[in-house]
BAFI-3210 file (N, C-alpha, C; in Angstrom, 3 decimals, decimal comma, padded with zeros to 6 digits):
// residues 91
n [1|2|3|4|5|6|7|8|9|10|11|12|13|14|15|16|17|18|19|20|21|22|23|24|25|26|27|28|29|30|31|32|33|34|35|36|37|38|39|40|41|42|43|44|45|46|47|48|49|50|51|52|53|54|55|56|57|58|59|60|61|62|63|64|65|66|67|68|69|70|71|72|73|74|75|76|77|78|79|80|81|82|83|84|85|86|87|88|89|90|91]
n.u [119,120|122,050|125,252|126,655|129,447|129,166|130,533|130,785|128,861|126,075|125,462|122,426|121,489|119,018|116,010|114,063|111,044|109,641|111,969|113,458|113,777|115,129|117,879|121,067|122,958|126,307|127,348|129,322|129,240|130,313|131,634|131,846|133,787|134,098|135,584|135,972|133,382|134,159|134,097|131,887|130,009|126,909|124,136|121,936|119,119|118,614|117,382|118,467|120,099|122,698|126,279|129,532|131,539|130,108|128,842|126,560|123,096|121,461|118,805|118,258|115,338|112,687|109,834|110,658|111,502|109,345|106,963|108,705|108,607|106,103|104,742|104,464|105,465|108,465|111,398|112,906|115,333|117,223|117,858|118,836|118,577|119,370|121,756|124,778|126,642|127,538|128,945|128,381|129,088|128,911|129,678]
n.v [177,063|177,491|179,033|178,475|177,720|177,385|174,869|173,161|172,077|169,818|167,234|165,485|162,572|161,350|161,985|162,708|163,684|165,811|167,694|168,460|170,962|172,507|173,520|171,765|171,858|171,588|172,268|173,475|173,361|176,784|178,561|182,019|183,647|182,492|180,120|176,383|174,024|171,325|168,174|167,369|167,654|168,747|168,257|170,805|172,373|174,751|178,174|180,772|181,320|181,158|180,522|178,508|179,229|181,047|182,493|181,258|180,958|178,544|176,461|173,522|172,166|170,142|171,182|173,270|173,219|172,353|174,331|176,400|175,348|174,909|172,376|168,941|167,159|166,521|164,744|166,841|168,200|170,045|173,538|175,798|179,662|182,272|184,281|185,475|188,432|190,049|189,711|190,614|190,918|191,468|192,625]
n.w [147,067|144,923|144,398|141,578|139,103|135,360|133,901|131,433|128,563|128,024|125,883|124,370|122,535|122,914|124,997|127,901|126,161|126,747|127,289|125,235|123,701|125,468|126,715|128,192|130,807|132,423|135,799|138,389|142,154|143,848|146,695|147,849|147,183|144,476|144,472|144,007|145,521|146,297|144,100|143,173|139,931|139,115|136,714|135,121|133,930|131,770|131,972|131,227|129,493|129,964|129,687|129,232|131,717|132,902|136,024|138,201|138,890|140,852|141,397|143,424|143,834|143,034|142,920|142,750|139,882|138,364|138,456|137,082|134,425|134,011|133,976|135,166|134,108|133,291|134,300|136,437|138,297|138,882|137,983|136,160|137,518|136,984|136,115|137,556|137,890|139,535|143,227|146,486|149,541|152,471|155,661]
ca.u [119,807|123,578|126,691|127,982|130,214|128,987|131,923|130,294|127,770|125,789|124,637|122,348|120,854|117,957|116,104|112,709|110,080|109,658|112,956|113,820|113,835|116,066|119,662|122,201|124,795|127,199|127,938|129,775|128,939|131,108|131,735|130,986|135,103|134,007|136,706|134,852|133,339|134,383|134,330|131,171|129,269|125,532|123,747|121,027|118,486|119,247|116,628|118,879|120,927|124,092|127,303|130,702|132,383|129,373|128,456|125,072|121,921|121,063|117,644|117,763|114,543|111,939|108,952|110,192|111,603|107,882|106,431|109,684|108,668|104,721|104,089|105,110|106,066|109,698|112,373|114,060|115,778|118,321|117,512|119,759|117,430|120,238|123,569|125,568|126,821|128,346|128,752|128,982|129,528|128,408|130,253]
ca.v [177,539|177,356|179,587|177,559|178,063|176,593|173,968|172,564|171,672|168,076|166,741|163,992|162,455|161,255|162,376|163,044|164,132|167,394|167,837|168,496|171,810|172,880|173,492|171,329|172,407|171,470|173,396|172,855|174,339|177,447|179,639|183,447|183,668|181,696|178,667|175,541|173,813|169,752|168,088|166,909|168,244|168,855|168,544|171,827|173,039|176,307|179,121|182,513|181,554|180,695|179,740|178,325|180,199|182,274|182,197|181,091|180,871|176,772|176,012|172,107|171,200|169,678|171,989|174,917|173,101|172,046|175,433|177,248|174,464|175,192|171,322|167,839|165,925|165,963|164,560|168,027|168,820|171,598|174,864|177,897|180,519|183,663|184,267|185,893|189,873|190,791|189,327|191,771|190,294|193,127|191,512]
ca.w [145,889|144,855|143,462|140,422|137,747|134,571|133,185|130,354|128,111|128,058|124,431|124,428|121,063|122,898|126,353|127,612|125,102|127,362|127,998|123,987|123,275|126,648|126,563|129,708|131,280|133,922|136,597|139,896|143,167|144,291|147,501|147,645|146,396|143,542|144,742|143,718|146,399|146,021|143,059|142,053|139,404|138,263|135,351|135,224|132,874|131,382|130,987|131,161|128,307|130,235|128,879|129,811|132,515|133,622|137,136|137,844|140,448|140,368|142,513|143,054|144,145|141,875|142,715|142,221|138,378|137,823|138,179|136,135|133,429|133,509|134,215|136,282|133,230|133,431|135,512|136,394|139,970|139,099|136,985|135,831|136,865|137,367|135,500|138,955|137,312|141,145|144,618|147,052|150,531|153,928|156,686]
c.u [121,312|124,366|126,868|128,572|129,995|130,433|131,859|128,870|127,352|124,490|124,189|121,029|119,713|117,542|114,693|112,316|110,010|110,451|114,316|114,350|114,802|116,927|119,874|122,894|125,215|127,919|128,760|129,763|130,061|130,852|131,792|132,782|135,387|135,271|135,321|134,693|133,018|134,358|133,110|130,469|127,385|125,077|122,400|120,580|118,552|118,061|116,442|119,761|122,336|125,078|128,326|131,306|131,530|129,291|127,541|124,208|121,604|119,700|117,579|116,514|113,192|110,594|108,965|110,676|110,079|107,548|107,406|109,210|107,277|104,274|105,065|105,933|107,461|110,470|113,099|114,262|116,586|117,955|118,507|118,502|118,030|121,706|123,859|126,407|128,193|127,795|129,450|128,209|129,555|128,879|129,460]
c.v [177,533|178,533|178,400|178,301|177,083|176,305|173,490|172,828|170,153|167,963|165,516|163,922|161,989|161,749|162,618|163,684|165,845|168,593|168,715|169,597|173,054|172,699|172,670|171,802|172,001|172,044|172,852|174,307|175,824|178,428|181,145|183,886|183,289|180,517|178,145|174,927|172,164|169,679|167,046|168,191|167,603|169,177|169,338|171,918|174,260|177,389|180,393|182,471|181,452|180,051|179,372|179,391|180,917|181,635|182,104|180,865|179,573|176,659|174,399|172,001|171,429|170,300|172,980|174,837|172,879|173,538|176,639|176,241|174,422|173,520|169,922|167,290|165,327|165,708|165,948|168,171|169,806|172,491|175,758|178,610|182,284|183,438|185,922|187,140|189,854|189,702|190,242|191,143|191,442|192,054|192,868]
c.w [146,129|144,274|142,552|139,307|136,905|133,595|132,092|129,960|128,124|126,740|124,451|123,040|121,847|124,896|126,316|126,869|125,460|127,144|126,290|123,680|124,485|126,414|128,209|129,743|132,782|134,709|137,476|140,283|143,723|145,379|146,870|146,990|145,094|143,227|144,333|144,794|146,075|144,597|142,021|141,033|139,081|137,018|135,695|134,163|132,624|131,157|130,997|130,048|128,993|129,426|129,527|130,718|133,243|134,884|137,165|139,361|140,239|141,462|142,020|144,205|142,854|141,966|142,356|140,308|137,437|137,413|137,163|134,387|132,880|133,914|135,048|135,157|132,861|134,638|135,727|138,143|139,877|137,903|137,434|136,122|136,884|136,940|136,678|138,280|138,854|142,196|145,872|148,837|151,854|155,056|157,784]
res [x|x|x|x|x|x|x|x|x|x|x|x|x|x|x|x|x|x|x|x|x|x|x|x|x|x|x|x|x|x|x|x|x|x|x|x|x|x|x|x|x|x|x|x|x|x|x|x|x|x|x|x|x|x|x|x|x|x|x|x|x|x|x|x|x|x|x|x|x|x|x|x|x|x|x|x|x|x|x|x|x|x|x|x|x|x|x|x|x|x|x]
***
């Protein structure tokens, strides 16, 4: 799982059959400072209701998107599954 800060949204007129009724969004990765960490981004499936700016929990791997999704049938590797409130850091 990741820190990101969601940067956007991603609108697409057509996309898997599955995949329809799910909101995108683009995040990029961030340290526990919430600096961004490089400069790529990911495209995630959304299903806490995230928006621009929030901080977020991202799980990329594709089993644990199957079972958040109830079935195999889509391509998914990254899920919103936590909009990030506090980070509180115990050294």
């Amino acid at each position: 799982m990741i820190i990101a800060k969601v940067i956007g949204t991603l609108v697409s007129t057509q996309k898997n059959k599955y995949l329809n009724s799910h909101k995108h969004l683009i995040v990029r990765a961030v340290d526990l400072e919430l600096k961004p960490i490089g400069n790529k981004d990911i495209i995630a499936l959304d299903f806490v209701d995230a928006g621009v700016n929030d901080i977020v929990l991202v799980t990329q791997e594709g089993d644990a998107a199957q079972q958040i999704l109830g079935h195999r049938n889509a391509p998914v590797h990254s899920v919103i599954v936590a909009v990030v409130d506090k980070i509180d850091v115990i050294n």
